[in-house]
N, C-alpha and C positions, 0 to 999 in steps of 0.2 A: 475404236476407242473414243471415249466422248471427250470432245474440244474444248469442254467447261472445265475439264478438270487441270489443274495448274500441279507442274511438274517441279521435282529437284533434283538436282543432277548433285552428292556430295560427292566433291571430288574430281575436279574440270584437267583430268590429265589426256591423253592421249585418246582413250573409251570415251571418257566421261566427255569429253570437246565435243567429240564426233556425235555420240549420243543428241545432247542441245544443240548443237548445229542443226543436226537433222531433223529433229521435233519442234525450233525455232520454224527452222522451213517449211513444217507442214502443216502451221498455224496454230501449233500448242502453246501455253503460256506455260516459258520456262523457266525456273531459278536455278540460282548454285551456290556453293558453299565451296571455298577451296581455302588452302593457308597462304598459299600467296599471293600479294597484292596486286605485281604483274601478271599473274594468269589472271586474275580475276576480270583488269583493266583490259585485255586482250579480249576476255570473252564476252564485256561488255560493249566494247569499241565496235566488235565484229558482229555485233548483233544475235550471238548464241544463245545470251540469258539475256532477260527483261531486267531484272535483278539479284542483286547477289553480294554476300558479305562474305568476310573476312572472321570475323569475329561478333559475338552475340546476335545469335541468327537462331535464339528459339524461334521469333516470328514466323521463319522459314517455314522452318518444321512443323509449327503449328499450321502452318496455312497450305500444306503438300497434302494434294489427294495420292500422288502416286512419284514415289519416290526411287532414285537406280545411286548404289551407289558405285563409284569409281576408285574403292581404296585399296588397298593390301590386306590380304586374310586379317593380321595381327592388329593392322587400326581400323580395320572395319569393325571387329569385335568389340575394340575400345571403346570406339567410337558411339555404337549402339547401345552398349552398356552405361555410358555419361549423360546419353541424352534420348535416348531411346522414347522413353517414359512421354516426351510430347508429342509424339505422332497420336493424332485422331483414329476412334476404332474407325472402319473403313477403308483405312490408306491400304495402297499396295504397293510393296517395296521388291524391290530386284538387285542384282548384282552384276560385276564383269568377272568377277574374281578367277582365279584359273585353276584352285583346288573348291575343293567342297565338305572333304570328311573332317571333321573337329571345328568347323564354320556355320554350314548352314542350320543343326540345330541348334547350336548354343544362341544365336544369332534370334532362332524363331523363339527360345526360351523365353529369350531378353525384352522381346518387344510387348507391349499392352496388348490384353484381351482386345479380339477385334483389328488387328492390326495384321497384313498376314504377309510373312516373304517368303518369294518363290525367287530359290535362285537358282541362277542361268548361266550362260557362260558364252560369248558373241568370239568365234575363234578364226578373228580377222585383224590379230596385233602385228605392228613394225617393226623394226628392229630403233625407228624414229622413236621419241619420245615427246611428252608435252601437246599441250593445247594449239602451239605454235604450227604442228606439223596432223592436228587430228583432220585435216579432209585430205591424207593422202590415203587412210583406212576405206577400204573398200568394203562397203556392205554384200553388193550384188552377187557377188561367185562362193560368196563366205557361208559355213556352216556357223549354226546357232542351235546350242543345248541346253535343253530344260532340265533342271536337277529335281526334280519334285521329292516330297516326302509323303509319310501319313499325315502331318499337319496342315498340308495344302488343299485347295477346296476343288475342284472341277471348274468353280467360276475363277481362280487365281490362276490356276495353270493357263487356263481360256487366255484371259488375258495376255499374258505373258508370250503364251504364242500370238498377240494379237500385236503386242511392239515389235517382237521380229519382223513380222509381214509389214509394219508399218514402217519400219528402218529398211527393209529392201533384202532380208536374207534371203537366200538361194532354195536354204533345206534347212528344216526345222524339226528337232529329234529330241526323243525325250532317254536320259539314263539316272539310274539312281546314283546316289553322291558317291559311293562305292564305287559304282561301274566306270562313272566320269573318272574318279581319279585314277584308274587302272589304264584306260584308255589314256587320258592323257601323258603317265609316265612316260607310253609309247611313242605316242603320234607329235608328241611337241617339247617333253622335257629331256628325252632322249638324244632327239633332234639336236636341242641347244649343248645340251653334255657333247657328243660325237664334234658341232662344229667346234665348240670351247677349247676342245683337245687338239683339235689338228693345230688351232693358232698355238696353242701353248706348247705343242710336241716339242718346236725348235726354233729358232728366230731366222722368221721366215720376212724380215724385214724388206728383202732386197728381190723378194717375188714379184714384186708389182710389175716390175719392167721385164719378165719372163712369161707370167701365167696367162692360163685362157681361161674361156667361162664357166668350165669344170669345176674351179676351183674357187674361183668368184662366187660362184651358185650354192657351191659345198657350205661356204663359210659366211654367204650373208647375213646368216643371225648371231656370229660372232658378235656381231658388234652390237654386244649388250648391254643392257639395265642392269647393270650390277645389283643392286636395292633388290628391286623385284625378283631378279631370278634368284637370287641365295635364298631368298626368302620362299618363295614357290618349292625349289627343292628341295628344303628342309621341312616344310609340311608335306611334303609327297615322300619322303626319303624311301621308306620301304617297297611301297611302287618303284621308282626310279631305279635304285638298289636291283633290285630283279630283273629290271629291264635293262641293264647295262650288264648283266651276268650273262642272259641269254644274246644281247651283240658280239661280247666278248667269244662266245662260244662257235655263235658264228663265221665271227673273224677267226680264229681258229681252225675251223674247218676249213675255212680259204685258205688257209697258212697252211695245211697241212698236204691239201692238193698243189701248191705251187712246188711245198719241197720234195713232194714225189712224182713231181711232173708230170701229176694227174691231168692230163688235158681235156679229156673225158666229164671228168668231175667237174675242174673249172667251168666249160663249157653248160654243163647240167644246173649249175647257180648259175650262171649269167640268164639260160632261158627262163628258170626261174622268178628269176631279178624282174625282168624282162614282163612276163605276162603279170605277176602280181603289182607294177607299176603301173600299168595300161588303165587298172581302174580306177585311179586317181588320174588320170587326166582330166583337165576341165573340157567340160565340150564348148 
C-alpha cells in the first residue's frame, strides 16, 4: 500500500482504534472522525490519528485517499448518504461492520462515480468496547473477510486484501454478502444468542464463588454491547432465526438421549462434538 496516501478511520471505536493504531505504526498518515470529544482526545493523545474532528470535517473527507469505516450498519448508511458526495473519485473505502446484505450496496449506490467500497469484515471483536481498550484486539490469529460484489474491481478487492496483510491477519478469505451473513448467523451471532441465554435462563448471581472455566469460557461474550448486538441481530434476523432452530433441534436430540438413557448416543455426539472442534483449534 502506498505511504502517500492519507487515511480516515470514521468512527474511532474499538475496530476503528485498533485500525489507526496500527497504520499510525506502520507509517501511514491517519485521520478520524468520531462523535465524541474524549475518544477523539484519547486518540490524539496516543498518537493513533495525526488529526481529527468532532464536527465539520468535510476537510477530512475531501482530503482521504482510502477510507475504513467503524460504525453500525444503520449509521454507516446515514452517514454515507449525508456526506458521501465529498469523497474524491479514486478513494477506497472499507468497512468493520459485521452484516453485509442491505448495507454494502446501498452503501456503493450512494457514493460518487469513481469512488469504490469494498467491504470486509476483521472477525477479531472483544467483548471490551471503545478506543480505550482497542490494543487488546488481536489481529495475528484472527480471520479477515472480503465481502466483494459485481461493483468491485480486481484492483479494490487487491487492495483490501492488501490492509489485511498489513494489519497482521492470520487468513484472508473472500464470501459474497449473502454467504458472509449466513455464516455469521452461525459462527458468532449464535454464539452471543446461546451465551445471552444461559446468563438470562436464572439468576445465577451467586456462581462466581462456585464456578470453573467451563462456564467462565461458555459465557464470556455475555458481557455485551447491547447497541450493537440488537442491532446486528435485527439485520441478520432470518439467519439467526434458522440458526437458533437448528441448535434448538439439536439440543433436543441430547435431551432426548439423556431421557432414554441413551448412553450410546450421548457418547456418539460427544465424539462428534469432539472431532468437529479439533478444527478450530489455533495451532
Amino acid at each position: 500500500m502506498d505511504k502517500n496516501h492519507t487515511w480516515l478511520i470514521v468512527g474511532l471505536g474499538l475496530l476503528g482504534g485498533r485500525y489507526a493504531q496500527l497504520l499510525s505504526a506502520r507509517g501511514y498518515t491517519v485521520t478520524g472522525i468520531t462523535r465524541s470529544a474524549e475518544t477523539l482526545r484519547t486518540a490524539l493523545d496516543r498518537g493513533y490519528i495525526a488529526a481529527g474532528k468532532t464536527t465539520d470535517f468535510t476537510d477530512l473527507i475531501e482530503r482521504a485517499d482510502r477510507v475504513v469505516f467503524g460504525l453500525y450498519p444503520t449509521v454507516l448508511l446515514d452517514w454515507v448518504r449525508q456526506y458521501g458526495g465529498h469523497f474524491r473519485p479514486g478513494t477506497r473505502i472499507t468497512d468493520v461492520s459485521g452484516v453485509k446484505q442491505g448495507l454494502v450496496e446501498p452503501v456503493q449506490a450512494a457514493l460518487p462515480a469513481g469512488v469504490e467500497f469494498i467491504a470486509s469484515h476483521p472477525m477479531a471483536g472483544r467483548e471490551t468496547t471503545g478506543i480505550a481498550h482497542c490494543t487488546e484486539v488481536r489481529f495475528d490469529d484472527a480471520n479477515f473477510i472480503v465481502t466483494p460484489t459485481p461493483a468491485n474491481t480486481p484492483a479494490g478487492i487487491a487492495w483490501c486484501r492488501a490492509l489485511a496483510q498489513t494489519l497482521g491477519f492470520a487468513r484472508i478469505s473472500e464470501l459474497t454478502p449473502a454467504a458472509h451473513d449466513r455464516m455469521i448467523g452461525y459462527v458468532s451471532q449464535l454464539c452471543h444468542a446461546i451465551a445471552v441465554s444461559l446468563m438470562c435462563a436464572s439468576d445465577n448471581s451467586e456462581l462466581a464463588r462456585y464456578t470453573g472455566d467451563s462456564f467462565r469460557d461458555l459465557t464470556r461474550i455475555a458481557r455485551i454491547n447491547e447497541t450493537m448486538w440488537a442491532e446486528l441481530f435485527l439485520w441478520n434476523k432470518q439467519n439467526l432465526i434458522d440458526e437458533i432452530g437448528q441448535f434448538t433441534a439439536a439440543l433436543d436430540a441430547l435431551r432426548s438421549k439423556l431421557e432414554a438413557g441413551d448412553r450410546a448416543g450421548l457418547e456418539q455426539m460427544f465424539r462428534l462434538s469432539t472431532e468437529r472442534r479439533a478444527a478450530f483449534d489455533k495451532k
